[in-house]
TILO-900182 format. One record per residue (C-alpha): residue in one letter; x negated, y negated, z. Coordinates in pm, 1 decimal. Example, Ala and Ser with C-alpha at 12.3 -4.5 7.8 and 13.67 -1.06 7.14 Angstrom:
% residues 2
- type	xx	yy	zz
- A	-1230.0	450.0	780.0
- S	-1367.0	106.0	714.0
% end
This chain:
% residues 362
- type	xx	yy	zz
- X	0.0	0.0	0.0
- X	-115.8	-391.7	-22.9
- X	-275.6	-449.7	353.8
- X	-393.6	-783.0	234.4
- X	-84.6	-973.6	308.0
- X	-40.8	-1341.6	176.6
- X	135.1	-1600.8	466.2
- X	440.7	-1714.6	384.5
- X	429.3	-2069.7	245.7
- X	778.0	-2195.3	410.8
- X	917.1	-2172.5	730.9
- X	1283.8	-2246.4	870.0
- X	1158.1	-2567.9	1027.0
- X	992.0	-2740.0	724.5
- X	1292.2	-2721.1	473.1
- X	1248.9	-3073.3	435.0
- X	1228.0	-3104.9	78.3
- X	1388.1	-2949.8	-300.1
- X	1022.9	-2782.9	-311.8
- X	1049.9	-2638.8	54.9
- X	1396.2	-2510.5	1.7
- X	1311.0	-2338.9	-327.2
- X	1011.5	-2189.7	-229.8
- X	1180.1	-2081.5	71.6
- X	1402.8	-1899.9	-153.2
- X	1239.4	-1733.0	-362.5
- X	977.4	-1581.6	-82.4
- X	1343.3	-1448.0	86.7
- X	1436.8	-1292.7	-264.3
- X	1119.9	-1134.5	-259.4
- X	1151.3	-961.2	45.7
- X	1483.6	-903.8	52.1
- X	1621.8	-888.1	-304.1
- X	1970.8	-859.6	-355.1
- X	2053.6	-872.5	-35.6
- X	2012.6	-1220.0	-20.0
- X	2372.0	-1259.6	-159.4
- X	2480.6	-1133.9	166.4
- X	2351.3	-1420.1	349.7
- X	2569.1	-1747.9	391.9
- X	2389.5	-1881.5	695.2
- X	2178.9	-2148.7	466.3
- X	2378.7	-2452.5	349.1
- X	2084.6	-2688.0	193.3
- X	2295.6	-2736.9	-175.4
- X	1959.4	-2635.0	-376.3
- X	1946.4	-2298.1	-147.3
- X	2260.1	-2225.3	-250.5
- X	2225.7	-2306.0	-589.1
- X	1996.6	-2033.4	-657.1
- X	2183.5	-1800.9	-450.3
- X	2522.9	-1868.8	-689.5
- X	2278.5	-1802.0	-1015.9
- X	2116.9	-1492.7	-840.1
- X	2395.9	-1331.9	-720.9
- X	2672.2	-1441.3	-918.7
- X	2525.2	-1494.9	-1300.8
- X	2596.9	-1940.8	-1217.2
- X	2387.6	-2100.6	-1500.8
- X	2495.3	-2378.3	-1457.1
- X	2277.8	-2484.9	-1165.2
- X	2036.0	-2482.5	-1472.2
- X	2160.6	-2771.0	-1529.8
- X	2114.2	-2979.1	-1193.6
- X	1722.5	-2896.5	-1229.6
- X	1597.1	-3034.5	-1529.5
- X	1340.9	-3239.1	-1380.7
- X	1142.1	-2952.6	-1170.6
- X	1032.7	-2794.1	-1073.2
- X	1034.5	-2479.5	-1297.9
- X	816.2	-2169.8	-1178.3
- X	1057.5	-2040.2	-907.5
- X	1318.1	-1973.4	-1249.5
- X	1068.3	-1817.1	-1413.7
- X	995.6	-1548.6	-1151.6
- X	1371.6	-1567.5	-1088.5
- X	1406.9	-1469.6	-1456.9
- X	1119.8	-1206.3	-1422.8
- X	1345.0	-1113.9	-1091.5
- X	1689.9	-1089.5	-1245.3
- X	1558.7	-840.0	-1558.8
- X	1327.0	-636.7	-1387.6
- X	1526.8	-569.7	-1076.3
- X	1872.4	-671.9	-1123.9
- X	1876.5	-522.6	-1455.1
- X	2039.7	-804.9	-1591.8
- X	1889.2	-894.4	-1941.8
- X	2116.4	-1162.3	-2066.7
- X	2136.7	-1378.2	-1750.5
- X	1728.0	-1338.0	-1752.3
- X	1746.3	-1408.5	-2104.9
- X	1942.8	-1703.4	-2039.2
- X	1759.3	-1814.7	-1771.0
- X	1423.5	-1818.4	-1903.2
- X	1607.5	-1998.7	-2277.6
- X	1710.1	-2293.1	-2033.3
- X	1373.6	-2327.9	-1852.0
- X	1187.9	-2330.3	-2194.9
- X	1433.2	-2621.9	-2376.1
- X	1338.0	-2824.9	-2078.3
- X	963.2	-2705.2	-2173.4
- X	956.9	-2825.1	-2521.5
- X	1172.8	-3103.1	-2419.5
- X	885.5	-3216.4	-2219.7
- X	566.6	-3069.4	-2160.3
- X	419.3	-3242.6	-1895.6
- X	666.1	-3139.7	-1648.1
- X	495.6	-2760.9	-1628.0
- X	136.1	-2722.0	-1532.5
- X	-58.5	-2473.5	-1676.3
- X	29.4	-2168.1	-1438.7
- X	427.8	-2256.0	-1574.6
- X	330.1	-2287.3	-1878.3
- X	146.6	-1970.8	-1943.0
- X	394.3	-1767.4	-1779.6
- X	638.0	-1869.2	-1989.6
- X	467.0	-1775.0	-2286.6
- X	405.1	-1454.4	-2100.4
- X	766.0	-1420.3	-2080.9
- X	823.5	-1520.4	-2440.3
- X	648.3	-1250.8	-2563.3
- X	844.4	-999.5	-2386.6
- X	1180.4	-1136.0	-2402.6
- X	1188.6	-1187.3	-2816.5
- X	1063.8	-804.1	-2867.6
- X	1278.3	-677.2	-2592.8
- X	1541.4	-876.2	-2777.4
- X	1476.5	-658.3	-3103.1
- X	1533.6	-317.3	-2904.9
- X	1856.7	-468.4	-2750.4
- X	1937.2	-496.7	-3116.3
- X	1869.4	-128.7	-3170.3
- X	1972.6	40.6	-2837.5
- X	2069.9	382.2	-2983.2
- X	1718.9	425.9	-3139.1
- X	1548.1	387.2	-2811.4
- X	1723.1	587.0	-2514.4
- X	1492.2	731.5	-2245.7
- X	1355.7	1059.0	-2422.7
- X	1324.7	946.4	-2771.0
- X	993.9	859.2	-2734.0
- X	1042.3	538.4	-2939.3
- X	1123.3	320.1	-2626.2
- X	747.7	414.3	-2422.7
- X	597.4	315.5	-2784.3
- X	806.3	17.5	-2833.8
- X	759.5	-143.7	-2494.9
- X	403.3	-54.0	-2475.9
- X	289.8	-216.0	-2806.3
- X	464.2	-539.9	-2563.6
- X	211.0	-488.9	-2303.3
- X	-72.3	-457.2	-2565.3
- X	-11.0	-791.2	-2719.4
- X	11.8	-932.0	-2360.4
- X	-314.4	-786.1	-2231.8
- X	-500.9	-992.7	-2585.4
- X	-355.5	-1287.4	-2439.9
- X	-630.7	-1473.5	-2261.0
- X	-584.8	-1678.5	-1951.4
- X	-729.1	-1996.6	-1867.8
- X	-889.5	-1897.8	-1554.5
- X	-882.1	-1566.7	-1283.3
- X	-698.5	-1586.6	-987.0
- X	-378.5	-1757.1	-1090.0
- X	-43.7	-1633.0	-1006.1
- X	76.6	-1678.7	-1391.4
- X	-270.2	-1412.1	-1418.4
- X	-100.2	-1189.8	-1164.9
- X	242.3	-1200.5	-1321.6
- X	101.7	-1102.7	-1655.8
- X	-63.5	-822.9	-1471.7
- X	261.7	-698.0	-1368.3
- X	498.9	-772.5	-1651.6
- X	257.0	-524.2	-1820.3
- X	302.2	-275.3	-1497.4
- X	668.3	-273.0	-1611.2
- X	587.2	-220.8	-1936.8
- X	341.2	37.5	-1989.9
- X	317.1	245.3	-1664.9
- X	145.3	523.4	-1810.9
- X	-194.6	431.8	-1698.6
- X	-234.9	547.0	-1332.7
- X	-602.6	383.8	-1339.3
- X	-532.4	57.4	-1478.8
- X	-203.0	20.0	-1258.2
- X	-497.1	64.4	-905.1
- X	-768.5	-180.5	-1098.8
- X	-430.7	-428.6	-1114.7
- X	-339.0	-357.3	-762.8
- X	-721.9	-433.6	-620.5
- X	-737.1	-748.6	-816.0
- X	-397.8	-896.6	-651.9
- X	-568.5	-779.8	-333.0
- X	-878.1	-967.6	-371.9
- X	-666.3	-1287.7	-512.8
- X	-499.1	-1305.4	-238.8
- X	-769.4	-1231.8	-18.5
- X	-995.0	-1529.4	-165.3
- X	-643.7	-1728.1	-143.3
- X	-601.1	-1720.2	243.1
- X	-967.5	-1807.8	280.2
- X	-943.8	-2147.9	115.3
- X	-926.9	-2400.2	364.1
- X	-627.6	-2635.9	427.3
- X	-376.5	-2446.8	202.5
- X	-90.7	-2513.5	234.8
- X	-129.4	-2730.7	538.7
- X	229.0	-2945.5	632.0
- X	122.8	-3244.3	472.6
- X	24.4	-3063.5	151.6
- X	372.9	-2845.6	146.2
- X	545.8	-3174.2	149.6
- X	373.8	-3328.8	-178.3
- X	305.3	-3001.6	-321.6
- X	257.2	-3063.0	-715.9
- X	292.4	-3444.3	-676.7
- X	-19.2	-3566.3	-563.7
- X	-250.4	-3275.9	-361.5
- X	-290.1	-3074.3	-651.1
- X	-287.7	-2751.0	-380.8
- X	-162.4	-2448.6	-526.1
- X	203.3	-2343.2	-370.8
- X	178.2	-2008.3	-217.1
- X	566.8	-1905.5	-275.4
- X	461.5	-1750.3	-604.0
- X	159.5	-1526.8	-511.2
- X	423.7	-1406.5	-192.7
- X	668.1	-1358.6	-461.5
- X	426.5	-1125.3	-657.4
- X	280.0	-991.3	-387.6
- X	606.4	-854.9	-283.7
- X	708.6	-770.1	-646.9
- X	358.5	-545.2	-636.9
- X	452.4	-383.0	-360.6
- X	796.6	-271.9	-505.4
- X	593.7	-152.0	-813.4
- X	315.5	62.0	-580.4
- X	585.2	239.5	-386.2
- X	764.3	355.1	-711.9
- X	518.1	414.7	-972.0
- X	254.0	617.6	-687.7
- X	585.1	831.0	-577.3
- X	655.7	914.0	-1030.2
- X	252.5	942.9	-1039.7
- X	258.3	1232.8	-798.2
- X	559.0	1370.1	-977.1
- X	384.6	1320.9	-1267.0
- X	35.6	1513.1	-1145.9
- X	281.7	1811.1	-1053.1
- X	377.6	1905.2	-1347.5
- X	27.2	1832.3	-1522.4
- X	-49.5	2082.9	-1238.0
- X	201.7	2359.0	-1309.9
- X	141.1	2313.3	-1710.4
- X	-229.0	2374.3	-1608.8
- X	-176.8	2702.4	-1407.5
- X	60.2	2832.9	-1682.4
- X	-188.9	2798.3	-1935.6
- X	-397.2	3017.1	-1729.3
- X	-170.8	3340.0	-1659.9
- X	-99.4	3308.1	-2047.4
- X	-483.6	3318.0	-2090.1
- X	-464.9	3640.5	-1850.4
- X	-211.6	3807.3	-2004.2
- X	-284.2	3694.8	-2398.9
- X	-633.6	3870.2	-2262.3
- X	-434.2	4181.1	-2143.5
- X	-184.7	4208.4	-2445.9
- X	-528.6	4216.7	-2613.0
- X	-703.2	4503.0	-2453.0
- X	-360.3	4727.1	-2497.2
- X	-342.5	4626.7	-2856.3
- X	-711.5	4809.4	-2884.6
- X	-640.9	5094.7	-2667.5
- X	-290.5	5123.7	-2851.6
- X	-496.5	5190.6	-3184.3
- X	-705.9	5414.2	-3051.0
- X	-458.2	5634.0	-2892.4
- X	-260.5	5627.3	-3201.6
- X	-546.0	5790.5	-3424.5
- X	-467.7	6212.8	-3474.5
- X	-899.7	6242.9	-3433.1
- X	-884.3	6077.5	-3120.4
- X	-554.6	6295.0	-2992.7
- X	-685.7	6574.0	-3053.0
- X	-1034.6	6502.5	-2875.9
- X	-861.6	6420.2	-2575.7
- X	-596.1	6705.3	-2588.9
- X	-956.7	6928.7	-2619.8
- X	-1120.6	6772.3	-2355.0
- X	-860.6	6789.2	-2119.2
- X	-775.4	7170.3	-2163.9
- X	-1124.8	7247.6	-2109.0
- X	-1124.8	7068.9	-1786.8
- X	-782.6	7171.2	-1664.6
- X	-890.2	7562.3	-1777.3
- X	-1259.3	7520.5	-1567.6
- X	-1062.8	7409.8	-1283.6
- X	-773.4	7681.9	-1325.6
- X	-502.5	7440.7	-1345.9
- X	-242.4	7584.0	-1505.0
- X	-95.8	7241.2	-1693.7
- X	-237.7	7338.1	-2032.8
- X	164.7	7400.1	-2087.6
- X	247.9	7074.1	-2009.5
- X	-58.2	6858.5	-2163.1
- X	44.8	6796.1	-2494.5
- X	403.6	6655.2	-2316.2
- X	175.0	6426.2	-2126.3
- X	-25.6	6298.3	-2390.3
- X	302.2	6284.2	-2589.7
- X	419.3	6033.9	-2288.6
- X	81.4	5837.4	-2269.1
- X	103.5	5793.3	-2682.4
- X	497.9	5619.4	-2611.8
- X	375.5	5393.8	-2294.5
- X	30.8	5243.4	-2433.1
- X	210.4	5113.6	-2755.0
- X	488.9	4974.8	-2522.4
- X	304.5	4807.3	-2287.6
- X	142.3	4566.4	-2545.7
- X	490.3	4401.4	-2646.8
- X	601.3	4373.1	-2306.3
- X	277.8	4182.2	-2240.4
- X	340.4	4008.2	-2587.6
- X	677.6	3881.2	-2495.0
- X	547.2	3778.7	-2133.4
- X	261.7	3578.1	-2304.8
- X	565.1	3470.0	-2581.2
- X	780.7	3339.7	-2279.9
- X	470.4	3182.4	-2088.0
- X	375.9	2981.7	-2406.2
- X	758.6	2844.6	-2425.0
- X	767.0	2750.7	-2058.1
- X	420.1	2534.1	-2103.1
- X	620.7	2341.2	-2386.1
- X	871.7	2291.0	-2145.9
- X	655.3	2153.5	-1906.1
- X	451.6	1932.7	-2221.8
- X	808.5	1765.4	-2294.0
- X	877.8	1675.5	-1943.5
- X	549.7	1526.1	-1913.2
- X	539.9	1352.3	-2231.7
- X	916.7	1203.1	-2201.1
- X	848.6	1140.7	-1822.8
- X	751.6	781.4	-1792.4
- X	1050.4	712.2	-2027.5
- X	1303.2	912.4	-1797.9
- X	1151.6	794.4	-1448.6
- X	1019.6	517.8	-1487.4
- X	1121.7	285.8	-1817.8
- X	1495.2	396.0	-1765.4
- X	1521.8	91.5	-1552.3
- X	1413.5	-130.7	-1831.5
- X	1655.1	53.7	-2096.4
- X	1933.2	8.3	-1844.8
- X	1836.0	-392.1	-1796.4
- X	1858.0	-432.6	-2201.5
- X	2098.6	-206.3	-2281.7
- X	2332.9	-151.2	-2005.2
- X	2560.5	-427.7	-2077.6
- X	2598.6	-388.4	-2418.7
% end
């Protein structure tokens, strides 16, 4: 799990300004998610206006926040279509918060603004499978491909500077995306760790003063948005590490099949040459030779019954190898079973969530 835990940048007692309130908000939606709607305590009008487009789909709050500031609707819109599942209110969300970007510029600083090209990316293609759902159920194979060609375009886009939180975000829309890499998914998780970690060791962040001018005149990073991530992280490391070790099972079982199929392919093989031997009239007749003269020097009075015997032996051996053939036959099946689960397994456990976000509601 993430030890290295970032402070929270709010507290009740210094909701004192639009900034306060919203950051405020968006650090409770990370911890809490939906259940957030459940909570009517807060009455500041800007708390609440988040909390109607959250829980209840209200764009029009969009509206009452054209003048900043922006990044707590961007991870709202990451929010909304990565955990509520709701791709046209994220879609929405993030349309509104980019007019207002190419409306004016100036009013995003670089963080905003390369998250939202971040988000661009991934809501126009996710866009084109919305337009296609049928084609790209969980299972098809198409949607893993589709989704992961997003996360390759993202990881070519290059970032400014390390340690951002627009850095981190791109580092886990491309979690969501492409899951399927156990060892880039821990190199992702111990570079939000050491952010943060270099984060909380900067002096005077975040002090009162600074929380109150925050992106007016200190120029102090807010920490809402790496508390945000950090929390969205977290969601991400407890799911994906539980489908992981699903995952290593059955690259475990397919891996102990394919060795009893070795055993008995090796087996099947060994009766297949005994079963020609046996079967040659020379080689009959040697043994029915050999074995009267043993049976007669030890006066055992079988010789009657010897030629029944071998007669027996010649109808087993040739049986035995396709019994071992149709064990090996049904082994070899049972590994493909196992190969499809693991190939369509990220799709069905993992990127179902995504499918359902774009195409559940159409």
């Amino acid at each position: 799990m993430l030890e290295v835990k970032p402070p929270r940048s709010i507290k009740w007692s210094d909701l004192r300004t639009r900034w306060t309130i919203l950051d405020y908000f968006i650090e409770r939606l990370a911890e809490e998610g939906d259940e957030i709607c459940n909570d009517n305590t807060i009455k500041y009008s800007d708390y609440r206006a988040l909390q109607s487009l959250v829980c209840n789909g209200n764009t029009n709050v969009l509206e009452t926040f054209k003048l900043g500031p922006n990044y707590h609707f961007i991870l709202i819109s990451y929010y909304i279509l990565f955990h509520k599942k709701n791709f046209d209110l994220a879609y929405k969300i993030f349309q509104k918060i980019y007019e207002t970007y190419e409306d004016d510029k100036i009013l995003f600083n670089d963080d905003e603004e390369r998250s939202l090209h971040y988000l661009k990316l991934v809501f126009e293609k996710l866009e084109e499978i919305r337009n296609y759902c049928s084609n790209y159920k969980p299972g098809s194979g198409y949607l893993a491909i589709a989704l992961k060609n997003i996360a390759i375009k993202l990881r070519k886009t290059k970032d400014a500077e390390e340690n951002t939180w627009s850095t981190l975000l791109k580092d886990l829309l491309i979690i969501h995306l492409d899951p399927s890499d156990e060892n880039e998914f821990k190199t992702m998780i111990s570079r939000i760790k050491s952010t943060i970690k270099k984060i909380r060791q900067e002096e005077e962040l975040l002090s009162g003063d600074i929380a109150e001018v925050y992106n007016i005149f200190s120029g102090k990073p807010s920490m809402a948005p790496y508390y945000f991530i950090y929390y969205m992280f977290q969601k991400a490391e407890t799911t994906l590490s539980k489908e992981f070790h699903e995952h290593k099972k059955y690259i475990e079982s397919r891996e102990f099949w394919k060795k009893v199929k070795n055993f008995f392919e090796k087996i099947s093989g060994k009766f297949t040459k005994i079963k020609d031997i046996v079967s040659d009239d020379k080689v009959y007749r040697i043994i029915f030779t050999i074995s009267s003269v043993v049976f007669s020097a030890l006066q055992i009075d079988y010789l009657g019954r010897m030629n029944e015997i071998l007669k027996w032996f010649l109808i087993i051996i040739p049986l035995l190898w396709p019994i071992t053939m149709g064990i090996t036959i049904a082994i070899a099946m049972y590994i493909r079973y196992i190969e499809k689960k693991i190939n369509s397994f990220i799709e069905k456990n993992v990127l179902k969530d995504i499918y359902v976000s774009i195409c559940g509601t159409k």
